[in-house]
Each structure stands twice: as structure tokens, then as C-alpha cells.
N, C-alpha and C positions, 0 to 999 in steps of 0.2 A: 504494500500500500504506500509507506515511504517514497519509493521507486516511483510510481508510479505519480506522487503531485509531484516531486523533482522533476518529471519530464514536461506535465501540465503546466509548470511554474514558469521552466526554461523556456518551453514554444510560446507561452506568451509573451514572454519577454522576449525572445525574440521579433512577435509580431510586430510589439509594440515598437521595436528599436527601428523596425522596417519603416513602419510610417513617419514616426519621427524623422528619420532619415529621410525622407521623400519630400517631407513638406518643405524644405529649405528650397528645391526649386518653384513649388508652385506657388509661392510669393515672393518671390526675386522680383518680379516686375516692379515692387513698389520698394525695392532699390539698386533700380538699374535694367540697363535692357540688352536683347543679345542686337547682332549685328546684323542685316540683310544686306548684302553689297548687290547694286546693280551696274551690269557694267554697259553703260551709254556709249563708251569709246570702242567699244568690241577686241582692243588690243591687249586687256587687263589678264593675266594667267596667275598671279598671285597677288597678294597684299600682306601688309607689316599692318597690323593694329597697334596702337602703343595707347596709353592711358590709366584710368585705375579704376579697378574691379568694382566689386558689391562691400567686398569687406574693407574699401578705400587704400589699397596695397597697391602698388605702380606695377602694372603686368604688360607685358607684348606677346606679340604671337605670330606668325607665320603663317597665312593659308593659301592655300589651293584655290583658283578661284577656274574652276571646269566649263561653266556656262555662263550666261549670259545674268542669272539670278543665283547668289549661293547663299544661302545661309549659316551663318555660321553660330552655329548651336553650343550649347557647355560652358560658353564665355558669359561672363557678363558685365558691361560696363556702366561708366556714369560718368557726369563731367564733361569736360573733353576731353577729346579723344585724338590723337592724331591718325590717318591712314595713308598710307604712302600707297602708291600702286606701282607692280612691276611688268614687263612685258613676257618674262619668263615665269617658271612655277617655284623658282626658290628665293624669292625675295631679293634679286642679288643687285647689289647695286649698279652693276655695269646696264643692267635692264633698267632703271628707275624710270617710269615716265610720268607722273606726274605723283601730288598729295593734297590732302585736304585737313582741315582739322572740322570735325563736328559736335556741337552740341547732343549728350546720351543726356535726356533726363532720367531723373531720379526714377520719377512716378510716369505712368501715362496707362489709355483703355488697355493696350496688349503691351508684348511680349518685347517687340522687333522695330529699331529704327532703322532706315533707310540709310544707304552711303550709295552716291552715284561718282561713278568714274568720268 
């Protein structure tokens, strides 16, 4: 019987720790948003985000930008932001073609602000 709440005890703690866990993305939005890059210039294959997170930490990053819409999901910013754009897929500077710095609010209805190339 012992045995048996220890395991009833564990798996709800476990449950619990699952959700707990979970809810940190589904209200990020009201501090901070992920990024949507679109790319109006059609030459864009990567970008440099640089700026500061959710937990106001100075973070950058690196992405792939494959189509013409990417989203880049897991990140999330606030503030400004700067985004460099490049014409290859690793950021490299000999590619650099243009940057932008954008306004991430805090709060807003969704998820995703816009960055156009």
C-alpha cells in the first residue's frame, strides 16, 4: 500500500511539474514577442537577431531564413531589437546586406511581431 501512494504521489507531481512547466510559454506574450521575418527583398537566406529576451538578458541568434515568411519560434524578445540581414545562410559578414533595429513590445493581442527585409 506504501508503494503504491509513493507512485500516486510521484505521477502527480510529476503532472503537476509538466504544467507548471508549460505555462511559462503561454504567457510570454505579455512579456515579449517571438519574431516573424518577412522577406520583401527576396535576397535574405539568414539573419542575426540581437536584443534582450523575456527574462531582460542580452541574447542573439542566428537563423535560417528558407522562405519568403519564417518564423522564428522559442525566442523571445522585447525592446529593441536589432536584425541584420544576410544574403547567405550563416550570418557571415562578407554577405551582410542590409539591418534594421525594431520596436518588440512588451504586451500586445498575439504572439509575433513582424521584421520586413
Amino acid at each position: 500500500m506504501r508503494k503504491k501512494v509513493a507512485t500516486t504521489v510521484g505521477a502527480a507531481a510529476l503532472a503537476f511539474a509538466g504544467v507548471m512547466g508549460s505555462a511559462g510559454q503561454s504567457v510570454a506574450a505579455s512579456n515579449g514577442q517571438q519574431i516573424h521575418f518577412h522577406d520583401t527583398s527576396t535576397v535574405v537566406y539568414s539573419i542575426r537577431i540581437e536584443g534582450y529576451n523575456q527574462n531582460g538578458a542580452s541574447v542573439s541568434g542566428c537563423f535560417v531564413t528558407p522562405s519568403r515568411d519564417t518564423w522564428i519560434s522559442g525566442w523571445w524578445w522585447k525592446g529593441e531589437v536589432r536584425v541584420t540581414f544576410y544574403r547567405n545562410n550563416s550570418c557571415s559578414f562578407a554577405t551582410y546586406y542590409d539591418d534594421a533595429i525594431v520596436w518588440v513590445p512588451t504586451e500586445q493581442s498575439g504572439d509575433w511581431t513582424s521584421v520586413y527585409s
